[in-house]
C-alpha positions in Angstrom: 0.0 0.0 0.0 1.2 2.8 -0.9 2.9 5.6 1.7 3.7 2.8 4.7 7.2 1.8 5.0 8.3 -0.9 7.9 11.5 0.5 7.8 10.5 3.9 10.5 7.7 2.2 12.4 8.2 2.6 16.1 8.3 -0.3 18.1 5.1 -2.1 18.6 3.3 -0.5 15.2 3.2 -2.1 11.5 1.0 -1.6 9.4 0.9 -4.1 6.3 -1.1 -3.8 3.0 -4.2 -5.6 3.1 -3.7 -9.5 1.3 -6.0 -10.3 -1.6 -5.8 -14.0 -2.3 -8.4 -15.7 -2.3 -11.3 -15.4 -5.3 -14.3 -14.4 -4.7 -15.9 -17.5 -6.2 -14.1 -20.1 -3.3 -15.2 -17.8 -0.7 -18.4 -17.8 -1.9 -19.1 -21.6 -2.0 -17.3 -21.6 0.9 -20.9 -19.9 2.7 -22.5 -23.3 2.3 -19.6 -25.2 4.3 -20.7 -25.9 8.2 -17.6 -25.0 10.3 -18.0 -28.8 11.6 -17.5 -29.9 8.4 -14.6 -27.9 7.5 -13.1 -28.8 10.8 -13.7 -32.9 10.3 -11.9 -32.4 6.7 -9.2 -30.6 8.6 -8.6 -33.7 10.8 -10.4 -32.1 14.1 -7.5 -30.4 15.3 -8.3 -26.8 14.5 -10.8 -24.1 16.0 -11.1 -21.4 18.2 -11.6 -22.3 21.5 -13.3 -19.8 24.2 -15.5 -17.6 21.8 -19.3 -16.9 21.9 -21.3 -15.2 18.9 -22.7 -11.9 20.0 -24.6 -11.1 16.8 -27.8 -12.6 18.3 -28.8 -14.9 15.2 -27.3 -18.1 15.2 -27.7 -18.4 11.6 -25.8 -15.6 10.7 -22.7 -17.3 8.9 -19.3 -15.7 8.9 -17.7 -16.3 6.2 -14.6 -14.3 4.8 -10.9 -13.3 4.3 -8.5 -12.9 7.5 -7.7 -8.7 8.1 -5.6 -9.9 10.7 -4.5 -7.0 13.5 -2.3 -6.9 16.8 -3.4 -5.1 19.6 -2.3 -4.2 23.1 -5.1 -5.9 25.4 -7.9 -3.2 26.0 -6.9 -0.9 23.2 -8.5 -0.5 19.6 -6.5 2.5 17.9 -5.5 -0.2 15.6 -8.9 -1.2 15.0 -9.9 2.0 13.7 -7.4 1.9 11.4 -8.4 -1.2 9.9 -11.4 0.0 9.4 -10.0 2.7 6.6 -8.0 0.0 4.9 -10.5 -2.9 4.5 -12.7 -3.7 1.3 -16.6 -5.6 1.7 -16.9 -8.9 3.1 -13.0 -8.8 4.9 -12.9 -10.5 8.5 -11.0 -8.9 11.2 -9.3 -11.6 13.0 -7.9 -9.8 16.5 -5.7 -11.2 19.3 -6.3 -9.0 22.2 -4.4 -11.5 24.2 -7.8 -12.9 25.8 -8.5 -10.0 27.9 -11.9 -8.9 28.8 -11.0 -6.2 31.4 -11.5 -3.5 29.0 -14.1 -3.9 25.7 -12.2 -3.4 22.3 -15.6 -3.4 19.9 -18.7 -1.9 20.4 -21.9 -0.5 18.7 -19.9 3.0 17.1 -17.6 0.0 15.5 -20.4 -1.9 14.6 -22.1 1.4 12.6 -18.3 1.7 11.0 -18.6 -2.2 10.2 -22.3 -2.0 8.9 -21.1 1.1 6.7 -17.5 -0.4 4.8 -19.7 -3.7 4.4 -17.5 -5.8 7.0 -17.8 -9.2 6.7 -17.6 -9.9 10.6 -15.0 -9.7 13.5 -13.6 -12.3 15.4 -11.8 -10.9 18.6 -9.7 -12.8 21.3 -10.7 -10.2 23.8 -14.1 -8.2 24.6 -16.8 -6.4 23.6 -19.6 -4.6 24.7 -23.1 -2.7 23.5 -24.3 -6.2 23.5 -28.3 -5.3 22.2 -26.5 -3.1 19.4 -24.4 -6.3 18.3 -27.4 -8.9 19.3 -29.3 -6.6 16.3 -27.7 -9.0 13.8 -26.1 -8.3 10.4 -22.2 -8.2 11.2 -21.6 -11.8 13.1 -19.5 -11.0 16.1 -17.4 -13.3 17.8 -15.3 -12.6 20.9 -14.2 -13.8 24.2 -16.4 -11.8 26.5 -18.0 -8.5 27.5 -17.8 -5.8 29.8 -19.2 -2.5 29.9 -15.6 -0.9 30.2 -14.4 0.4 27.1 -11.3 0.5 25.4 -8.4 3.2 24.8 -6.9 4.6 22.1 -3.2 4.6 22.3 -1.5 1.8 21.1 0.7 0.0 19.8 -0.2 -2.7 17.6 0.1 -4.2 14.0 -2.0 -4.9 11.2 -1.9 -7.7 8.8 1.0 -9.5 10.5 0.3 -13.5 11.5 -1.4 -13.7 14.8 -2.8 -16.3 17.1 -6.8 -15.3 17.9 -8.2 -17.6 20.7 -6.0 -21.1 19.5 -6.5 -20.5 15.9 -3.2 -19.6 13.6 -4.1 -17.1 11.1 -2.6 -15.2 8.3 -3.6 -12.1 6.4 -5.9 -13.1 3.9 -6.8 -16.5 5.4 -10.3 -17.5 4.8 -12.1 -17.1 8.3 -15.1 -19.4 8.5 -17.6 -19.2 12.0 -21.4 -20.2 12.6 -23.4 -21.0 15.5 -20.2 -24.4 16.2 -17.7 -22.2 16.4 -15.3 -20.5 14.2 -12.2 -21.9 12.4 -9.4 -20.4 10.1 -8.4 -22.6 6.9 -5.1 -21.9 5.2 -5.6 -19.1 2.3 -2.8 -22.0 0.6 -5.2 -24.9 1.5 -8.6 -23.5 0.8 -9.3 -24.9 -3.1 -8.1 -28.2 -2.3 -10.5 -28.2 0.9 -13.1 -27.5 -0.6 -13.8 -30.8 -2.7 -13.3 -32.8 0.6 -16.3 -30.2 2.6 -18.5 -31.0 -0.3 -17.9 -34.9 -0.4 -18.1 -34.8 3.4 -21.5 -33.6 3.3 -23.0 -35.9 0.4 -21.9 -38.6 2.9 -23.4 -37.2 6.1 -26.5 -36.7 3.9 -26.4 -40.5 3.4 -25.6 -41.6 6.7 -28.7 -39.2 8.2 -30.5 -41.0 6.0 -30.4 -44.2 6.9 -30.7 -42.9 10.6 -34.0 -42.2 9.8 -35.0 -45.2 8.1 -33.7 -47.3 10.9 -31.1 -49.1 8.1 -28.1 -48.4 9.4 -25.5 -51.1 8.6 -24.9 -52.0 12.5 -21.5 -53.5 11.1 -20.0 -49.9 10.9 -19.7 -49.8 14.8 -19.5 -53.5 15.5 -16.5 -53.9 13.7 -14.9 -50.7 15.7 -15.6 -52.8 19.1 -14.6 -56.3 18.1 -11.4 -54.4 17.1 -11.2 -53.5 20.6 -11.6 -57.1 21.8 -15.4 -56.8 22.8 -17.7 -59.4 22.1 -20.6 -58.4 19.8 
């Protein structure tokens, strides 16, 4: 982006150019992809852990790439100026270190959000203005809440790697979250994924079936406990 230069940066600030690489045809079938689906593909080792949604409607689907920022716990200077840099339907993906003394979003971010078309924030840390963010529309996901709000001073960086509540994520990442959870899949890994999250789903769609039915093959977990040297 032009004007920013890491070389004079104090210590504690960067600021990165936003990353643009994913198309916006994977991130749209990407929408249709349950975040326990992408997580089974993923070999059930990824996700956030600790976060709640706040935007009130559980179907509200996040889905989106990673505008990853750095803060200093309590603090959302960096936040703001995000905000002038993103494009419509980029995440923010913040690790505010798991604090919740001090709320880093709230409902005058949320009108900023609602105005550059935001795609959603996830935040290791807190919010607050909880009926402004239970209105739906931006799907919020954070740590906690407290009615204590933030300050404005820094430091912090933006579009640098961070960890956010367990999950690795890199600018540009595609940022994934519903009412299981939310989970961050490689920006590298994403086409390739994508294949699996659909075939995963045309066999769940088989296996509810025959749940219903009462046909279940009672071989598939049978098997599993003879293996174990039980006698069925």
């Amino acid at each position: 982006m032009a004007g920013y230069s890491n070389e004079h940066w104090p210590a504690g600030y960067r600021i990165n150019p936003r990353v643009d690489s994913l198309p916006a045809e994977l991130i749209e079938a990407f929408r249709a992809i349950p975040v326990a689906v992408a997580g089974d593909c993923m070999g059930r080792s990824v996700g956030a852990r600790g976060l709640k949604a706040y935007h009130g409607e559980l179907s509200l689907k996040l889905c989106g790439p990673a505008f990853t920022i750095r803060i200093r716990p309590g603090d959302n200077l960096m936040v703001h100026k995000a905000l002038m840099m993103v494009e419509p339907g980029d995440v923010l993906v913040i690790d505010g270190g798991g604090d919740v003394s001090q709320a880093v979003i709230g409902g005058l971010v949320r009108t900023t959000a609602l105005r550059v078309k935001l795609g959603g924030i996830v935040i290791d840390g807190a919010v607050r203005d909880l009926e402004e963010l239970a209105e739906g529309i931006v799907p919020v996901f954070a740590a906690g809440h407290t009615h204590r709000g933030p300050s404005k001073d820094g430091p912090g960086e933006i579009n640098v790697p961070i960890a956010c509540a367990g999950l690795c994520v890199l600018p540009g990442d595609l940022v994934l979250g519903d009412a299981d959870g939310v989970i961050a899949i490689a920006a590298a890994d994403a086409a390739a994924l994508l294949p699996r999250t659909l075939a995963h789903l045309q066999r769940e769609a088989g296996i509810r079936e025959t749940n219903e039915q009462g046909t279940a093959d009672p071989e598939r977990f049978n098997a599993l406990l003879r293996a174990k040297g039980l006698p069925v």
